[in-house]
C-alpha positions in Angstrom: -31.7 35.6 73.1 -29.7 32.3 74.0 -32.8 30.5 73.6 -33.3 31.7 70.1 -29.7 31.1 69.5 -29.8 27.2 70.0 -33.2 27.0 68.4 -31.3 28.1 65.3 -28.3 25.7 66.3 -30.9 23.3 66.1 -32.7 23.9 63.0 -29.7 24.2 61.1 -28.4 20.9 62.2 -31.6 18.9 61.3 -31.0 20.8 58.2 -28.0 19.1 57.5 -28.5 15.9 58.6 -31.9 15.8 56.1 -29.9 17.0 53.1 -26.6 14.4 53.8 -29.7 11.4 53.3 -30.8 13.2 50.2 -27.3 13.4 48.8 -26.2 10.3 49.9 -26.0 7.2 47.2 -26.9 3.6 48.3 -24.1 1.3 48.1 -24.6 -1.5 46.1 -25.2 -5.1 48.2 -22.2 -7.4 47.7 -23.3 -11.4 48.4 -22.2 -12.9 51.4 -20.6 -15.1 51.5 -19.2 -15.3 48.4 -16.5 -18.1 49.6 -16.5 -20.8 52.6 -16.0 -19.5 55.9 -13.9 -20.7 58.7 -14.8 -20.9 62.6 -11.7 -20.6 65.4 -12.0 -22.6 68.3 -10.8 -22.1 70.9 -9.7 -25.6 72.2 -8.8 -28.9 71.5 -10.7 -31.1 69.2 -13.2 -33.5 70.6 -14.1 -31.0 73.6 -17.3 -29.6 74.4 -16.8 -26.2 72.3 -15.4 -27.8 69.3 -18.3 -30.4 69.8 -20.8 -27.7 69.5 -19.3 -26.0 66.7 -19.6 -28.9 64.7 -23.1 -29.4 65.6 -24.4 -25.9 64.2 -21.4 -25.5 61.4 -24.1 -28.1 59.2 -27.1 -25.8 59.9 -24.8 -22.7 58.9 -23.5 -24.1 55.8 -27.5 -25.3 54.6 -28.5 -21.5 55.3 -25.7 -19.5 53.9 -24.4 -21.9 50.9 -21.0 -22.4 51.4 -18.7 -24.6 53.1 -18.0 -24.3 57.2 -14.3 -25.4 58.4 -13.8 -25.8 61.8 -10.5 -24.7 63.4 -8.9 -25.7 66.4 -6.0 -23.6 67.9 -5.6 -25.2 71.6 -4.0 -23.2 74.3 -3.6 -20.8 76.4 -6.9 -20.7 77.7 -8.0 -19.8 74.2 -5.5 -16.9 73.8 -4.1 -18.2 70.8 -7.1 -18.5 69.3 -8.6 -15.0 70.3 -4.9 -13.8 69.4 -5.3 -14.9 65.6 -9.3 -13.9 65.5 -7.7 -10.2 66.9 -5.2 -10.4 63.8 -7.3 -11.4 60.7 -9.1 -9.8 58.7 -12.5 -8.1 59.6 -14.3 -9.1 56.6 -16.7 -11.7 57.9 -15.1 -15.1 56.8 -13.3 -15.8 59.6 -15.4 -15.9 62.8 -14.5 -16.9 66.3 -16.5 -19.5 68.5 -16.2 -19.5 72.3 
C-alpha cells in the first residue's frame, strides 16, 4: 500500500513540474552588455595580475563591444578589492579579476 502511495507521490509531482513548463512565459533576452564594464583588481598597477588583466581586457572589449576599464584597489592582500566586488551590484558590469 506504501508502495502505491509514493508511486502516486510521484506521478503527481511530474505532473506538476510538466504543467509549470507549459504555463511558464519566456522572458524576453536583454543585450549584454548594454554599457562598458569594469574589472577590479586586486593589486597595484604594473604587477603581474593587473598585467594580465590588461592583456585579455582588448580581446574582451573586441568580443562583447563595449569598453573594458581596469581597476586597481591595492591592499590588504586583495581584501579591499574583494570587499567592494562583495558590495556592488550583481548585474554583470562589474567583475572581479584575481
Amino acid at each position: 500500500m506504501q508502495r502505491n502511495g509514493k508511486a502516486l507521490t510521484m506521478v503527481f509531482v511530474l505532473l506538476a513540474v510538466m504543467v509549470s513548463f507549459v504555463f511558464a512565459q519566456g522572458v524576453e533576452e536583454v543585450a549584454y552588455p548594454a554599457k562598458g564594464i569594469e574589472v577590479n583588481v586586486g593589486y597595484s598597477a604594473g604587477g603581474a595580475t593587473d598585467i594580465a588583466a590588461r592583456l585579455v581586457a582588448p580581446y574582451m572589449e573586441a568580443k562583447l563591444g563595449q569598453p573594458i576599464t581596469i581597476l586597481n584597489k591595492p591592499g590588504a592582500g586583495g581584501e579591499i578589492a574583494h570587499s567592494a566586488l562583495g558590495k556592488a551590484t550583481p548585474d554583470g558590469y562589474y567583475l572581479g579579476y584575481i
